[in-house]
N, C-alpha and C positions, 0 to 999 in steps of 0.2 A: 568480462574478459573473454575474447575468441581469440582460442590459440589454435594453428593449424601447423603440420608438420612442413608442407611446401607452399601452399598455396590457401591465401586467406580472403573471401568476399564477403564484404558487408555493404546494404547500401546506403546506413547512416552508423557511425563509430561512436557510441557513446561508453569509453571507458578505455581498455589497450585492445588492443588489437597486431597480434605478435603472430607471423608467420615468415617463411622466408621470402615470398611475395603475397605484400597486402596489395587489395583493392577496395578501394569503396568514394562513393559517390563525394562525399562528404567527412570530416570529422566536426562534431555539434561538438564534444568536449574528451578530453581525453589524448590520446596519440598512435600513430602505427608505427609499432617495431620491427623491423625486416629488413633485406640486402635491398631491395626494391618496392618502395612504395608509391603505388600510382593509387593517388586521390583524386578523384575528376577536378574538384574544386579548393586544391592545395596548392604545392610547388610544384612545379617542374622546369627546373634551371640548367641549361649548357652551358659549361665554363671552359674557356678556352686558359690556360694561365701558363706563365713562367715562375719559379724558382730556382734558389740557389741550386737543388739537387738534378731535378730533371728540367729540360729545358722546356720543352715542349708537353705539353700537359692536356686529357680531356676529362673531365669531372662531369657527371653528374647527378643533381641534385634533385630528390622526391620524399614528399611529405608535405608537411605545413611548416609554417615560417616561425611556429615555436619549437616542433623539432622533426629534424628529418635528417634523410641518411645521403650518402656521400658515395658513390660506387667511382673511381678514379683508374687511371691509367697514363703513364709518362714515359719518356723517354731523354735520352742525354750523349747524341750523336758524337759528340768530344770526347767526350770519358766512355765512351762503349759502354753503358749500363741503360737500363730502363726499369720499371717500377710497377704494381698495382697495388692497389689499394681499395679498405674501406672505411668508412667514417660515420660521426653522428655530429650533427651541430644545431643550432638556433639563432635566430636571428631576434635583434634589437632594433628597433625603428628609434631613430631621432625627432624624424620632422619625415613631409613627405619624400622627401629627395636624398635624405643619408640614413643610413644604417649601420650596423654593427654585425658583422659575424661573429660565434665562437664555436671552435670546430677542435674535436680530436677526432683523428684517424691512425688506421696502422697500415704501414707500407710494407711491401715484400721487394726489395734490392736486390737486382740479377744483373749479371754482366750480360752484354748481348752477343758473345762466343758462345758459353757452355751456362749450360742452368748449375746456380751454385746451390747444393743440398745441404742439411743443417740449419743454423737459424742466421737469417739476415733481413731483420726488422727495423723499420726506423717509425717510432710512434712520434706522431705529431701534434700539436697542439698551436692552432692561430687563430690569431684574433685580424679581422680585416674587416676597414673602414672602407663604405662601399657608396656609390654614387649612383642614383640611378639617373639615366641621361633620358630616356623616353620610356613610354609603356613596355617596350621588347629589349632595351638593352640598357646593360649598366658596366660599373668598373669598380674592382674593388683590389685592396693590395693592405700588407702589413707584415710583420713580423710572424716567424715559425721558428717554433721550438722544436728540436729535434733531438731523438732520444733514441741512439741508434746502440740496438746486441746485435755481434756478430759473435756466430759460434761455428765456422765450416767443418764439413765433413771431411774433406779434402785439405791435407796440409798444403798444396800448391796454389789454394782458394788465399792462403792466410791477409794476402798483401791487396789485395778488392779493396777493403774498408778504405785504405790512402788514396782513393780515387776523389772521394768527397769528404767533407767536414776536416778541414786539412787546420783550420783552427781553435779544436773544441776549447770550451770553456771546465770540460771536464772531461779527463783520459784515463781509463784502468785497462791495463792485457792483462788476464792471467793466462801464458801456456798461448792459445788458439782462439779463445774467450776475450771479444773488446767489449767496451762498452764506453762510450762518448756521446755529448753532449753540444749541442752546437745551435746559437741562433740563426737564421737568415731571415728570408725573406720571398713575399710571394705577389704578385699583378696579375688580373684574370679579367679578361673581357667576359661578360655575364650577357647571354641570349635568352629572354622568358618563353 
């Protein structure tokens, strides 16, 4: 195990490798933990995507394709809100040309007026069936679970939440405090 508090180099990974940016040449076995892992000879994927929440979306993805992490960023010029995010996922190969995502990430929900203080998290979970068209590009899309707490600091925050998941599958307020439930959906042009 090489843990480092910012900044982790190794030039072959055998075992974890846990910093808040790993590097290393290679992982032989084992994986890197971090907001940002650059492996020379791992992932590194640009995702262009749309979902239900934000429309416009840039992701990107570092690590290896057993697991690696998700640094995200969206926006949703309709509803006035936009989003960041981080995540962890892995990939399943079918065959050469499909694959399997499975990803959780937690997003931070901000109207794009006033930054909203308190808690406004939407944890997500997708799974997406992905296509690869050539060596540099693919497409992949499928179903998100969304699992959004809203807790403002500001009572005039309270009515944000009704911008999105306007059909949860699960609804509780107590007081200022939501907490909803909501599937959608997500499409992402994938650049290697």
């Amino acid at each position: 195990v090489q843990i480092a508090g910012f900044f982790n180099y190794a030039k072959t990974v055998k075992g974890a490798q846990i910093g808040a940016v790993n590097v290393a040449n290679k992982i032989e076995s084992g994986f890197a933990f971090g907001i940002l892992n650059f492996i020379k000879e791992g992932r590194h994927r640009i995702e262009l995507d749309h979902n239900d929440l934000t429309t416009y979306n840039f992701n990107y993805k570092s690590g290896t394709d057993e697991f690696y992490s998700v640094v995200s960023t969206g926006i949703n010029p309709g509803k006035d809100l936009w989003s960041f995010g981080w995540g962890l996922g892995t990939e399943i190969k079918i065959n050469e040309s499909l694959y399997t995502d499975l990803e959780l990430s937690t997003h931070n929900i901000q109207s794009t007026d006033h930054f909203i203080k308190g808690h406004s998290n939407d944890y997500r979970f997708n799974v997406s069936l992905g296509y690869q068209v050539n060596n540099f590009m693919g497409i992949n899309f499928g179903p998100v679970v969304h699992y959004h707490i809203f807790n403002p600091n500001n009572p005039e925050d309270a009515l944000f939440a009704n911008r999105f998941g306007q059909s949860p599958l699960f609804s509780n307020q107590k007081g200022s405090q939501l907490h909803k439930l909501w599937v959608g959906y997500r499409i992402a042009l994938t650049v290697l």
